[in-house]
N, C-alpha and C positions, 0 to 999 in steps of 0.2 A: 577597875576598868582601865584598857591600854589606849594609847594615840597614837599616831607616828606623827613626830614634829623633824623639822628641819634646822630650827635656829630658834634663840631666846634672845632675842636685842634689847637691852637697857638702854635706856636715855633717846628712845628714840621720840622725836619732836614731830615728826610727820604723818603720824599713825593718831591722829586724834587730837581733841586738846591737851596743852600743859606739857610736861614729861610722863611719856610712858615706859613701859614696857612691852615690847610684842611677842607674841607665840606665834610662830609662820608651822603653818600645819602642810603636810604632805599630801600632795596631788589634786588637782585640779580636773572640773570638765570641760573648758575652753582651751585652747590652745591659740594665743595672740600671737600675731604676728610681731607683735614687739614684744613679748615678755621679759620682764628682767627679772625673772626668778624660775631658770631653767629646772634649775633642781627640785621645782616644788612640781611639778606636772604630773610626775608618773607617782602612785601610790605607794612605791617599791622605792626600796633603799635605793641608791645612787651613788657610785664612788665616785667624784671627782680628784682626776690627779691633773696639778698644777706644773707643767713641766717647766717653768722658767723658774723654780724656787728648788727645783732636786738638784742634792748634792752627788750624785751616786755616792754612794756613800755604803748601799749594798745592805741598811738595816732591815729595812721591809721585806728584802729575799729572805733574811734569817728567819722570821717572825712570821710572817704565812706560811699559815697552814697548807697553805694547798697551792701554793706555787706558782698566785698570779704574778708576780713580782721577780722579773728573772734582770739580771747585768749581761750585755753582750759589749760586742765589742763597740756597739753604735750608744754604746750608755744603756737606761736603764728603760726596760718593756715591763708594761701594764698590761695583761692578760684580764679583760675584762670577763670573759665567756666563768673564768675559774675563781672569780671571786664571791666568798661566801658572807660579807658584808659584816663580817666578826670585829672589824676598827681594829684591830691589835698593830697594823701597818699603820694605823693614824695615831694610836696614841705612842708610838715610837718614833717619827720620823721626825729627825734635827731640822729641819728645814721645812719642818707644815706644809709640805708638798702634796699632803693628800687630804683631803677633807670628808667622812661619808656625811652622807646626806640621809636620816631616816632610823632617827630611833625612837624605840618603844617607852612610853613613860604613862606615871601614875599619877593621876589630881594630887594624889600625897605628895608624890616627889614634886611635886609643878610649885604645889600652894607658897610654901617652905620661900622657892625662889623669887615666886611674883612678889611678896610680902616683903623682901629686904628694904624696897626701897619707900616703903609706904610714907615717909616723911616728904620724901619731894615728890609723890602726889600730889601730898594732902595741899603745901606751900605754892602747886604750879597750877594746881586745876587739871592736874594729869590723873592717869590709872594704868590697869592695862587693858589691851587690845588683844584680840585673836585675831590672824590674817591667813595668810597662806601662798601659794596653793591656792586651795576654796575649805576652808576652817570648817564649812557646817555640811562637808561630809563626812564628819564625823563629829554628827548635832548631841548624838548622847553624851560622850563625853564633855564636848564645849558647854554644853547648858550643866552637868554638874561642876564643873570646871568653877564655869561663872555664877553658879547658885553660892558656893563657896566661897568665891571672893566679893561679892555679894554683903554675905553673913560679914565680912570682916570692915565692909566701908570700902571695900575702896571701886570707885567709878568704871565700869566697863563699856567697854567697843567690840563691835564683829563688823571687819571687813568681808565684805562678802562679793562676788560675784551678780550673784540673784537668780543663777543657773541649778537651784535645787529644789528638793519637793516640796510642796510651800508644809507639810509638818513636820521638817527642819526648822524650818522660821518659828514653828509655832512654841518649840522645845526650848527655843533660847530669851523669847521674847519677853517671857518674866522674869529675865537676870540682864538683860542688856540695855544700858543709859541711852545707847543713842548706833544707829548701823551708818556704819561709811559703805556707803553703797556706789558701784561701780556702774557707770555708762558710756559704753562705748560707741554706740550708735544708736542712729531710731530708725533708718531705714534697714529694716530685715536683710536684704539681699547685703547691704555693705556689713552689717554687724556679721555676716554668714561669713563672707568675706577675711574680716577681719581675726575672728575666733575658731572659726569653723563650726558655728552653733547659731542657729535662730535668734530672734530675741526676746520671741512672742512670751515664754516663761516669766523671761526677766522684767520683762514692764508690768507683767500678772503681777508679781509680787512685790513691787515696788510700789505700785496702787492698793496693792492687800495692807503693805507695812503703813502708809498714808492712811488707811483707812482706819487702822488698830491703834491710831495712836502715835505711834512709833518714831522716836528723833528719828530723821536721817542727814546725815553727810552728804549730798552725792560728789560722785568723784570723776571726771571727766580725762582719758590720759587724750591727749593732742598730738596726735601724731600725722606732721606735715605727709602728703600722697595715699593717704591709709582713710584717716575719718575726719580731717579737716573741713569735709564739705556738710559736715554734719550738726558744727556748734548752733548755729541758730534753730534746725528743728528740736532740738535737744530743749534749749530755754524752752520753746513755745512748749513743749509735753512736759519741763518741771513748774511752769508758772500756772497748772491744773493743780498742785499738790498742795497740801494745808500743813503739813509739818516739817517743812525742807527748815536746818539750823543753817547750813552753810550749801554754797556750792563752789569744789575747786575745781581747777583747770590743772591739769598735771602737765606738764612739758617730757616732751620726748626725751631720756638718754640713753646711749649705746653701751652704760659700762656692764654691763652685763656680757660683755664679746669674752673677758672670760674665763666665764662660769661653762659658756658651750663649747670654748677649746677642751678645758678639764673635764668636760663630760661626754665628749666624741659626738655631743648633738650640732645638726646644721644650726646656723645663726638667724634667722630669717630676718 
């Protein structure tokens, strides 16, 4: 079975408890107005080129295939329209000037790497996490993913959204310790707003994983003109739930500006 992931972070501290590990999976059904992981939105590869770290240096014209990568006299053009997403310009470039975003991998190839660190789990109260993007569209593979790591001890997370069909949820729920679950709003019209999606689904399932049992995280991002005016209805609809472990407040930042210069997308 394949995935498309975007990134493998070790030692990441904010993804759960203890130290983990996270798997940011490819594409999303919200679109936030603050998002700061551009590259996970579209389900499709994604080149980002990073134009304050090129050398011209002219290796990536050599090396594509197909001629996205041309030197002019203004330095060097990104012909995005002609890029076939083959990374052979990423794994050449002296200068890490281009990064794809969206490769194909195997639970086999995956397990191998989440397991290195299985010591400072076991020492932190850590594990790993799947995030994204939104991780559980693509629930077949995450629930064998995490049925497998699972099998080996060590503690798993799914960030989620809460924008999918609830037998996603159902597929991962007997491999998952605990869901860090995202809220962005409780009034429909501003959550619309904010993601460009309802949120009736989402509080569906956030009362379904309450009801099954289910650790949840929830996770609140704050962002001042956007959903500020929303923290307090937010408590009163989680102090209904019987298995909240935590609830954070995430604060705004903009270092994500960029990830959407190197990928031609607006900033919102």
């Amino acid at each position: 079975m394949f995935a498309t992931i975007t990134d493998i972070k070790r030692f990441a501290v904010h993804d759960g408890d203890g130290i983990r590990t996270t798997v940011f999976f490819k594409g999303c059904p919200l679109k936030c107005v603050w998002c700061h992981n551009p590259e996970s939105l579209s389900a499709r590869p994604v080149m980002g080129y990073y134009r304050h770290k090129c050398l011209s240096c002219g290796v990536c014209t050599e090396v594509c295939p197909n001629g996205a990568h041309q030197l002019t006299a203004d330095g060097h053009a990104f012909d995005r329209s002609l890029c076939a997403f083959c990374g052979k310009c990423v794994e050449e470039c002296p200068g890490e000037a281009l990064s794809l975003y969206g490769k194909r991998v195997t639970e086999e190839e995956l397990l191998p790497l989440l397991l290195e660190d299985r010591a400072f789990y076991k020492n932190s109260g850590g594990g790993v996490t799947l995030s994204g993007g939104e991780c559980l569209l693509q629930a077949d593979f995450c629930a064998s993913l995490l049925g497998m790591l699972k099998s080996e001890g060590i503690s798993t997370a799914v960030d989620t959204c809460g924008f999918v069909p609830r037998g996603n949820l159902e597929k991962v729920l007997p491999y998952t310790d605990v869901f860090l679950y995202d809220m962005k709003a409780l009034d429909p019209a501003v959550h619309e707003w904010c993601t460009g999606q309802d949120n009736a689904l989402i509080l569906e399932n956030l009362r379904y994983l309450d009801f099954r049992g289910a650790k949840i995280e929830v996770r609140i991002p704050y962002v001042p003109g956007m959903n500020d005016g929303e923290t307090e209805n937010i408590a009163i609809f989680l102090a209904t739930l019987k298995n909240l472990t935590k609830v954070r407040v995430l604060p705004y930042h903009n270092f994500a500006a960029s990830k959407y210069q190197a990928l031609d997308m607006e900033n919102t």
